[in-house]
SERO-4910 file (N, C-alpha, C, O; in steps of 0.05 Angstrom, whole numbers):
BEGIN
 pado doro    nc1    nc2    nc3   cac1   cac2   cac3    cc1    cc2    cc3    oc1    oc2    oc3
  Unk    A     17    -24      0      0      0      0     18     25      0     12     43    -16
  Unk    A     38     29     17     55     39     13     75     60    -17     79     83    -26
  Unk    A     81     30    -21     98     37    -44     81     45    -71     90     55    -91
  Unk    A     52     36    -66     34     55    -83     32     75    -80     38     93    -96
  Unk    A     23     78    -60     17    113    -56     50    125    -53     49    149    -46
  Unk    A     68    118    -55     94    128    -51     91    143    -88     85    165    -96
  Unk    A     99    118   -101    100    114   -128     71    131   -151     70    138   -174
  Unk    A     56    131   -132     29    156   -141     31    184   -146     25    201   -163
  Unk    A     48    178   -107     54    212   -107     74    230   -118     72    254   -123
  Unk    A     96    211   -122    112    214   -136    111    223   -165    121    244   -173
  Unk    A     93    201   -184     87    209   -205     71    231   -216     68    241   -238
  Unk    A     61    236   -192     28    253   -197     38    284   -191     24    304   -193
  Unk    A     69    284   -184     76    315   -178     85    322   -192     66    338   -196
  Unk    A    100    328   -208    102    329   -237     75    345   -259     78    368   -268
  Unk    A     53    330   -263     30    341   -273     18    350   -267      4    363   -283
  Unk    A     10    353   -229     -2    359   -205      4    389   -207    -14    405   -203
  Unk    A     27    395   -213     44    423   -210     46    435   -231     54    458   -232
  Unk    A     39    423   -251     50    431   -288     16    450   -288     12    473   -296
  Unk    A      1    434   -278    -31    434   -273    -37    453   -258    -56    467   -265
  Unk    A    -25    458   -236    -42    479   -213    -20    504   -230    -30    526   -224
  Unk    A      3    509   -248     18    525   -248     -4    536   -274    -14    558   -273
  Unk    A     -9    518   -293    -33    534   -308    -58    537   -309    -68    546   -330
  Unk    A    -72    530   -289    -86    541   -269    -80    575   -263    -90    595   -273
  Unk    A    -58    570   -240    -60    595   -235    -53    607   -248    -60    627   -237
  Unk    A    -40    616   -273    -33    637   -294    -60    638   -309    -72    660   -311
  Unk    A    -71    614   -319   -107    628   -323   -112    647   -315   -116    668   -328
  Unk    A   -112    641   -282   -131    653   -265   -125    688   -260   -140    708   -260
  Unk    A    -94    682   -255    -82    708   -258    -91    725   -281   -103    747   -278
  Unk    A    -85    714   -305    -90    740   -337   -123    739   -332   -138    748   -350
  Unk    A   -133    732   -313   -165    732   -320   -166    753   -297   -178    773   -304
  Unk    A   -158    753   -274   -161    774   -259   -155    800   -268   -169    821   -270
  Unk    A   -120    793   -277   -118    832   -291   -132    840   -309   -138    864   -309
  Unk    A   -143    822   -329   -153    833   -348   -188    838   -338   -204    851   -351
  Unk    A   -193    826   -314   -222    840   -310   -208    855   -285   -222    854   -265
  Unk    A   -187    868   -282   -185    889   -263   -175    915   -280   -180    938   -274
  Unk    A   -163    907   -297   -150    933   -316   -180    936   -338   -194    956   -333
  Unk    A   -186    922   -355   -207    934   -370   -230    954   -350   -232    978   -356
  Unk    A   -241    948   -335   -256    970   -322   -248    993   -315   -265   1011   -313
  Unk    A   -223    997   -310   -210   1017   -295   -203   1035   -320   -205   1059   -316
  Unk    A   -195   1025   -349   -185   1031   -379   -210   1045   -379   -218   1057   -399
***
């Protein structure tokens, strides 16, 4: 059980992070651009 979830977590961080990193840059250019167009 172990060396699964060892070997899961392992693998899964990699895309886990590739994933939340474009995520948050989405999220980011979606914020400025609905914080700067109103203000423009």
């Amino acid at each position: 059980m172990s060396t699964t979830f060892t070997y899961v977590s392992t693998g899964c961080i990699g895309p886990m992070t590739y994933l939340l990193e474009l995520l948050l840059t989405e999220n980011m250019s979606k914020v400025v651009s609905h914080t700067t167009v109103p203000m423009s």
